[in-house]
C-alpha distance (Angstrom), angle and dihedral (degrees) to the residues before:
residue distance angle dihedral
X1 . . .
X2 3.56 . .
X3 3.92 125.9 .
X4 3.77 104.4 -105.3
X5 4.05 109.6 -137.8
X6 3.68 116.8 -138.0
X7 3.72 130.2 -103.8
X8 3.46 130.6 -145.9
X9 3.53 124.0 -125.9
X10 3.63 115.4 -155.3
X11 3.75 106.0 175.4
X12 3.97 143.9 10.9
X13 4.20 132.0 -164.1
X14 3.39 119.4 -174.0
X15 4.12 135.9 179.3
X16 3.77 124.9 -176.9
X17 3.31 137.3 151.0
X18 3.70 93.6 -84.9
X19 3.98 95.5 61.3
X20 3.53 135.9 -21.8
X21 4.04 92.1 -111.9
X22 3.66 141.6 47.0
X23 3.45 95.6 -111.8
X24 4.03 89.5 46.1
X25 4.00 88.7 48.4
X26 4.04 97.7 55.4
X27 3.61 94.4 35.8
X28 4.21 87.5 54.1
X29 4.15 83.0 41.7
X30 3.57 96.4 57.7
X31 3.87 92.2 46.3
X32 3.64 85.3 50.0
X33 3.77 96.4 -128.0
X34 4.03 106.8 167.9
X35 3.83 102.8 -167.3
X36 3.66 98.7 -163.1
X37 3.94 129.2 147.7
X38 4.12 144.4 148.9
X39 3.98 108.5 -67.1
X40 3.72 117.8 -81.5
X41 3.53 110.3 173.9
X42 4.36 95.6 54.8
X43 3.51 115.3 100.5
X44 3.76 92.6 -166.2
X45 3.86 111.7 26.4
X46 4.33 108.5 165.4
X47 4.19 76.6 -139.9
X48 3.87 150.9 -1.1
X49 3.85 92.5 -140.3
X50 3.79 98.4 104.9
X51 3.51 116.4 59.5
X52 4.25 126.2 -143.4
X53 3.67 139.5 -144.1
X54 3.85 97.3 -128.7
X55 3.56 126.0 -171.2
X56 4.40 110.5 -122.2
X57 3.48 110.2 -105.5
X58 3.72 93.2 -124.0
X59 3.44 91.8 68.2
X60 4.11 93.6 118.4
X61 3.65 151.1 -15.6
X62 3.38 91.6 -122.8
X63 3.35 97.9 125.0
X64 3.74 80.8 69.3
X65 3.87 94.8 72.7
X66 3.36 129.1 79.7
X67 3.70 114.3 -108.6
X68 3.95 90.2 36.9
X69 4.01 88.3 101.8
X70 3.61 90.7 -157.0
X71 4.12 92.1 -87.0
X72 3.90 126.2 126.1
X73 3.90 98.8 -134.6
X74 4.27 81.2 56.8
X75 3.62 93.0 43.6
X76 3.80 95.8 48.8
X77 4.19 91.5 44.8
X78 3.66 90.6 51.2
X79 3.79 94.2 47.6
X80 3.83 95.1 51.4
X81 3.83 95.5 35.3
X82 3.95 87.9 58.1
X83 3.99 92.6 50.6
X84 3.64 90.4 50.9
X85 3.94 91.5 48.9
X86 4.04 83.4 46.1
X87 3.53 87.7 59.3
X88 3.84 105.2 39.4
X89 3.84 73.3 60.3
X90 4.21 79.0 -122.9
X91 3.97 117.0 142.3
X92 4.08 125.3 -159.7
X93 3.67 92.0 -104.3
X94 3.87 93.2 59.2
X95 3.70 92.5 46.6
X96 4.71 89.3 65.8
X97 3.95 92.9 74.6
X98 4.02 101.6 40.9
X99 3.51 123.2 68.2
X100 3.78 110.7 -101.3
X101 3.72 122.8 -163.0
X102 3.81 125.2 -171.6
X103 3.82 120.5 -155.1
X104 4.24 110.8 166.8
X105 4.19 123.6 171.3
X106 3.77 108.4 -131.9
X107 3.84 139.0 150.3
X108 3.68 116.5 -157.1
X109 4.14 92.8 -31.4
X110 4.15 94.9 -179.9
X111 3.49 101.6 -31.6
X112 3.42 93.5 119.3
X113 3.64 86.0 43.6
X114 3.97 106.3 64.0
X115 4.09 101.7 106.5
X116 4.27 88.4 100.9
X117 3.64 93.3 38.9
X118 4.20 92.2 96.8
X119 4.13 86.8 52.5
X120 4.33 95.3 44.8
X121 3.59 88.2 53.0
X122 3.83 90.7 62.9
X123 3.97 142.4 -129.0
X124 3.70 88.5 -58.6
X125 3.64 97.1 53.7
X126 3.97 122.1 91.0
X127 4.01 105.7 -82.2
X128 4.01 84.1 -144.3
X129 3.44 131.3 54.6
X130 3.62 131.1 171.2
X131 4.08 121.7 -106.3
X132 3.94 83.7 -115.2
X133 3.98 93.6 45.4
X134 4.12 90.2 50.3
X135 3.92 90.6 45.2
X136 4.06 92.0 53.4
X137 3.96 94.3 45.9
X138 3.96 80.5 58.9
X139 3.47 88.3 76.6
X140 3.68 130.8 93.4
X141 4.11 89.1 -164.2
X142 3.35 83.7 62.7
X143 4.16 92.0 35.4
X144 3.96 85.1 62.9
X145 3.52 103.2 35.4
X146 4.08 85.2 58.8
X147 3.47 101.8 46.2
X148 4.06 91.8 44.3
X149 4.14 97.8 30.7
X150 3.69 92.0 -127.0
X151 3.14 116.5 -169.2
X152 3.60 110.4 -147.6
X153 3.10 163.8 -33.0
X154 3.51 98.5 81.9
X155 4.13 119.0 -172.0
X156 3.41 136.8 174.5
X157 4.28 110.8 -160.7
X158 3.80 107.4 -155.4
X159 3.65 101.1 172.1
X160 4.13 96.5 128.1
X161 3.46 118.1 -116.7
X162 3.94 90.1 -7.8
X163 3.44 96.9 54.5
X164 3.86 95.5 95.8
X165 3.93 93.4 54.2
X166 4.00 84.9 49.1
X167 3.57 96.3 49.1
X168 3.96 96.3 62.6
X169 4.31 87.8 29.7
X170 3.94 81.6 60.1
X171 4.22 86.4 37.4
X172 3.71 95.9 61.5
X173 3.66 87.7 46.6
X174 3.41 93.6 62.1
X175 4.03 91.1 43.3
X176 3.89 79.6 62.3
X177 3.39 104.5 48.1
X178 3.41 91.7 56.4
X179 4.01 92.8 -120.2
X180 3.86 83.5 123.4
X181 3.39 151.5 47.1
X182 4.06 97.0 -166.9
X183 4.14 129.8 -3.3
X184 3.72 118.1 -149.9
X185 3.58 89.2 -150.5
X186 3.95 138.1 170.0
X187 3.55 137.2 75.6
X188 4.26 146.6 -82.3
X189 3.47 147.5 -172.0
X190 3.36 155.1 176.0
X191 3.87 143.8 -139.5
X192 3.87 114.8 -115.7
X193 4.14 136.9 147.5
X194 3.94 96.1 -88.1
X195 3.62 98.5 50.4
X196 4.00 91.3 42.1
X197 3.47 100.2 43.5
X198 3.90 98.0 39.9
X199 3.75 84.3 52.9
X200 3.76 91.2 50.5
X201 3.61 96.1 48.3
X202 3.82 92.1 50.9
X203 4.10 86.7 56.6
X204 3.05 93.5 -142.6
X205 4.00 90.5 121.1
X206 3.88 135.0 87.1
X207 3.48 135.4 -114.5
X208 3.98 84.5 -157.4
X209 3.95 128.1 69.7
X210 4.02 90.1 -88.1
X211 3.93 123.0 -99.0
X212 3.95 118.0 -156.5
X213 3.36 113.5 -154.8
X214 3.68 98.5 1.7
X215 3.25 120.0 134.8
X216 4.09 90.7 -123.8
X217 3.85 86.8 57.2
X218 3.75 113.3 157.5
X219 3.50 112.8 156.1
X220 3.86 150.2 -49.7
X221 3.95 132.4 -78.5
X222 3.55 119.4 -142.3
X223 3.82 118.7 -118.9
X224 3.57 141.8 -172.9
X225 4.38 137.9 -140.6
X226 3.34 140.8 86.6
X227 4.23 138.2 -103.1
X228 3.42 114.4 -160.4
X229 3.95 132.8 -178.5
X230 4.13 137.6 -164.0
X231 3.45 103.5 -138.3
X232 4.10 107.8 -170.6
X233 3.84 129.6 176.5
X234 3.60 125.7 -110.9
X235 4.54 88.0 -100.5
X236 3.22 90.3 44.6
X237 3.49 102.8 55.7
X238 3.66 97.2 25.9
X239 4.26 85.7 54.8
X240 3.88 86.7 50.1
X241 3.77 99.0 41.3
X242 3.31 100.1 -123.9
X243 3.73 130.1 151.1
X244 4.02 123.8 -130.9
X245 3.69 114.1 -123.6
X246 4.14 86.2 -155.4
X247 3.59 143.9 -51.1
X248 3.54 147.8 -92.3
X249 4.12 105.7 -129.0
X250 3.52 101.2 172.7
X251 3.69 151.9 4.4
X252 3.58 127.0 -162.7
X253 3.93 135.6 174.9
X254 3.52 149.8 -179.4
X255 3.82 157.6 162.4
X256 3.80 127.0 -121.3
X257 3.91 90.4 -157.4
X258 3.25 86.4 -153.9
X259 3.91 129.3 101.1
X260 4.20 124.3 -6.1
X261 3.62 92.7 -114.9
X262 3.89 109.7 -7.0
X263 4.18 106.8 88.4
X264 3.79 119.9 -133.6
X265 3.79 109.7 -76.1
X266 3.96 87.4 -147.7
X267 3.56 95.9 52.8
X268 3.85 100.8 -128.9
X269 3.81 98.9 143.9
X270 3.91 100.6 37.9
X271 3.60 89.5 49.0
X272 3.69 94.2 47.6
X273 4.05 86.3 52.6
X274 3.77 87.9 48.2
X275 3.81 95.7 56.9
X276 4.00 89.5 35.0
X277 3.33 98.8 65.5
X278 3.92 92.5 35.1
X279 3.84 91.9 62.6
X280 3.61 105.7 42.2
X281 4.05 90.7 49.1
X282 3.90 83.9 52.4
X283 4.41 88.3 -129.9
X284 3.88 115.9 130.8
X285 3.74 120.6 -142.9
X286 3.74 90.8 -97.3
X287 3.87 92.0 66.3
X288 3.13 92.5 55.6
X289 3.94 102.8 107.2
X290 3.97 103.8 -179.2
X291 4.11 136.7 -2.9
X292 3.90 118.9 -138.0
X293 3.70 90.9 -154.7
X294 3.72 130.6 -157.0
X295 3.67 90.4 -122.8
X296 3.79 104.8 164.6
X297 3.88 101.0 173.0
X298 3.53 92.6 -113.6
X299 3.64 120.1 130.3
X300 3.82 105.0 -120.4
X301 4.03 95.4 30.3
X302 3.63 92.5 55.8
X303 4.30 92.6 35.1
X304 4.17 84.6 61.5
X305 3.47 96.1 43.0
X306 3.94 99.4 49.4
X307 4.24 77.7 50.3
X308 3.19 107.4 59.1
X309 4.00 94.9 38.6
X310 4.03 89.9 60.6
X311 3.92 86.4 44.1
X312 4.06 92.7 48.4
X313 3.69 112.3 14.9
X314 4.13 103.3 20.8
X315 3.70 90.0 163.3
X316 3.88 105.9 38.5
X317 3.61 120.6 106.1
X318 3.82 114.7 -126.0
X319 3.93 141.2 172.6
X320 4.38 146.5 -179.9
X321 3.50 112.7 -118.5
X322 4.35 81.2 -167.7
X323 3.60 89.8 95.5
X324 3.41 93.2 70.0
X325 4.03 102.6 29.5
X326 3.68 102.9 34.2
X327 3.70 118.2 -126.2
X328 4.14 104.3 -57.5
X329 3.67 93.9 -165.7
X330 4.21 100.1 -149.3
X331 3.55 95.4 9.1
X332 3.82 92.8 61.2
X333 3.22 90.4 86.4
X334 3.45 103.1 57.1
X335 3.78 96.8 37.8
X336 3.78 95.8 45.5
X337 4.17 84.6 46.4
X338 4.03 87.0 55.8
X339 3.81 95.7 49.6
X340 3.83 87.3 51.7
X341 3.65 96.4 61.6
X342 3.34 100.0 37.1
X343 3.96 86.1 48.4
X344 4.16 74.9 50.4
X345 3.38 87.5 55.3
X346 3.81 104.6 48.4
X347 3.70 101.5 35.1
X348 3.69 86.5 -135.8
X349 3.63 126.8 120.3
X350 4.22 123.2 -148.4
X351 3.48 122.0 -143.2
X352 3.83 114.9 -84.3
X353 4.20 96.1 -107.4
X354 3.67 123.4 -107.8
X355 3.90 94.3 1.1
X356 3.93 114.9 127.0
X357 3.90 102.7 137.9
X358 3.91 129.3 39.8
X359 3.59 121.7 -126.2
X360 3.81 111.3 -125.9
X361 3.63 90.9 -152.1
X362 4.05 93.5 61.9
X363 3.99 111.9 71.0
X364 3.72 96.7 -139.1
X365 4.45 138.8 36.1
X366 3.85 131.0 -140.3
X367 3.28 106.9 -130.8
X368 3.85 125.6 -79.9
X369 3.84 108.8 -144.8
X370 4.20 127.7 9.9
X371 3.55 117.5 -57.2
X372 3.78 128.1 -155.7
X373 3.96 120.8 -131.3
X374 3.31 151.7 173.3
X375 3.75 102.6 -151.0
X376 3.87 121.5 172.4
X377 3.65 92.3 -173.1
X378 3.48 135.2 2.8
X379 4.16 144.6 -167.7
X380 3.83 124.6 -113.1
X381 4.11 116.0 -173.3
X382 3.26 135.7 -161.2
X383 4.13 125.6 176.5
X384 3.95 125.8 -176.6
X385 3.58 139.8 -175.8
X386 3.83 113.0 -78.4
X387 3.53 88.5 48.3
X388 3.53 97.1 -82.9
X389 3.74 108.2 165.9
X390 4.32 112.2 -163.5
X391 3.76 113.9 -172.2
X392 3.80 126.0 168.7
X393 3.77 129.2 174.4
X394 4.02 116.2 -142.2
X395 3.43 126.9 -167.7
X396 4.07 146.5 173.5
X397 3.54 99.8 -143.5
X398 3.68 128.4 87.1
X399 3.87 105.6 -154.7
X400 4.10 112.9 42.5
């Protein structure tokens, strides 16, 4: 399998429910602040029983800018994508001469949404637009690429809840390649009545704030946000003089082949993702300093998880950061990717969310209160119905 080659990344953004920044999300995770509550943005839930993590509606002006369209999934993109740019210390301007790819996970964002779009874009806007034109102004690919004239290539990841782990595994390909010069790359979503009430009628949710890994597990709550990252290669940033904030090392997926949305009991495809991404970054288990686990609350999700982390990495510490985001389907990814480095960054561990009491029937724990560490590299998960299996490998160091 061949070596994977590290990628710089240069800048993250972030918005959750617990803040509308990175900075604002850790700080609210390590006071363990769970801002969960009955839906108030669905105009036709089938029932108020199973609370969200949604994001406050003052989270931006975007709406403001042209290209936003007036839709959420835009707005959220745009708001992340220009923190990460903030903090790659990169402005619009200097993104016209560089090639500029954008690769985002998302499921349906608000393409099934579009009916107001011809009123948010104003009086000056065209009063009709075509069924095509409303679909592709859904789309916070095409959100970005507007606001920042990106030039290409464009990609839409719509792998479920893996899709935003794909997205910048499929980024730091193209960094390699050579297609581009920098990726916006990452994942978003919003809240709306299909995802809620397809969730609901799966029960698979909670009427409780969720608790992965607890032994009173019952479920997941759906959240919303996104997690963006600037992924740059080595010219680029070296001709810029800019500084990476860490690395992706490896990527590695799989599919259970198995059941649409139940995951392999055994393990087979998670475990082949695992090891994937492990060899082609060139990092054995014991490197591995922390896992940002998918950790959804549910019973069987977090029963494979806790397996395969005794069977590969008995000793490492790991946590959910779900129990204090809800589960944000293709922007999981992304967000759960941006709490990694920063948690990188820090050396500092938060509290896995929602977990007081360890189930005797799982062989290992996330942890219980903040940790310190000194982690060179570290493991963030994502898993998805159709046995999709997303697993990349981020570190701070340069040379393995």
């Amino acid at each position: 399998m061949k070596r994977f080659s590290p990628v710089a990344i240069s800048g993250v953004g972030c918005l959750t429910a617990l803040g509308h920044d990175l900075d604002q999300c850790m700080e609210a995770m390590f006071r363990g602040e769970r801002n969960c509550g009955p839906p108030t943005r669905l105009s036709n839930p089938v029932s108020l029983d199973y609370p969200v993590f949604e994001v406050s509606p003052d989270f931006s002006s975007a709406q403001d800018r042209e290209g936003s369209s007036g839709v959420r999934s835009v707005q959220l993109a745009l708001t992340a994508v220009e923190e990460a740019l903030r903090d790659a210390r990169l402005s619009g301007p200097e993104l016209q001469n560089r090639r500029v790819g954008i690769c985002l996970g998302a499921t349906v964002t608000g393409s099934l949404k579009h009916e107001g779009i011809p009123e948010a874009q104003g009086a000056n806007k065209p009063e009709y637009l075509t069924p095509e034109q409303r679909f592709l102004l859904t789309s916070p690919v095409l959100g970005i690429a507007n606001q920042y004239r990106a030039s290409g290539p464009l990609q839409t990841i719509v792998t479920a809840c893996s899709a935003g782990s794909d997205a910048i595994g499929l980024a730091a390909q193209w960094i390699q390649s050579g297609m581009c010069d920098l990726v916006l790359t990452g994942g978003v979503e919003e809240l709306y009545e299909i995802t809620y009430n397809g969730f609901v009628s799966l029960m698979n949710c909670d009427t409780r704030p969720c608790r992965p890994f607890d032994a009173s597990r019952n479920g997941l709550n759906l959240g919303e946000g996104a997690g963006l990252l600037v992924l740059e290669s080595e010219q680029a940033l070296g001709q810029r003089g800019g500084r990476a904030k860490a690395f992706v090392w490896g990527y590695g997926n799989s599919s259970d082949a198995y059941h649409l949305t139940s995951p392999s009991p055994e393990g087979q495809g998670l475990r082949g993702a695992i090891l994937e991404a492990l060899e082609v970054s060139g990092v054995g288990p014991e490197r591995i300093g922390f896992i940002n686990a998918h950790g959804t609350g549910t019973l069987d999700n977090d029963a494979l998880e806790a397996s395969m982390f005794r069977e590969i990495f008995p000793e490492t510490p790991f946590f959910s950061t779900k129990g204090y985001t809800g589960h944000t389907l293709a922007a999981a990814g992304g967000i759960e990717a941006a709490f990694t480095v920063s948690c990188l960054e820090r050396h500092h561990l938060p509290p896995s969310g929602g977990f007081s009491t360890p189930d005797p029937e799982l062989p290992a724990s996330p942890i219980q209160s903040s940790l310190k560490v000194r982690a060179d590299f570290a493991l963030s998960q994502t898993l998805a119905f159709g046995g999709i299996n997303s697993v990349l490998v981020l570190g701070g160091e340069k040379e393995a």
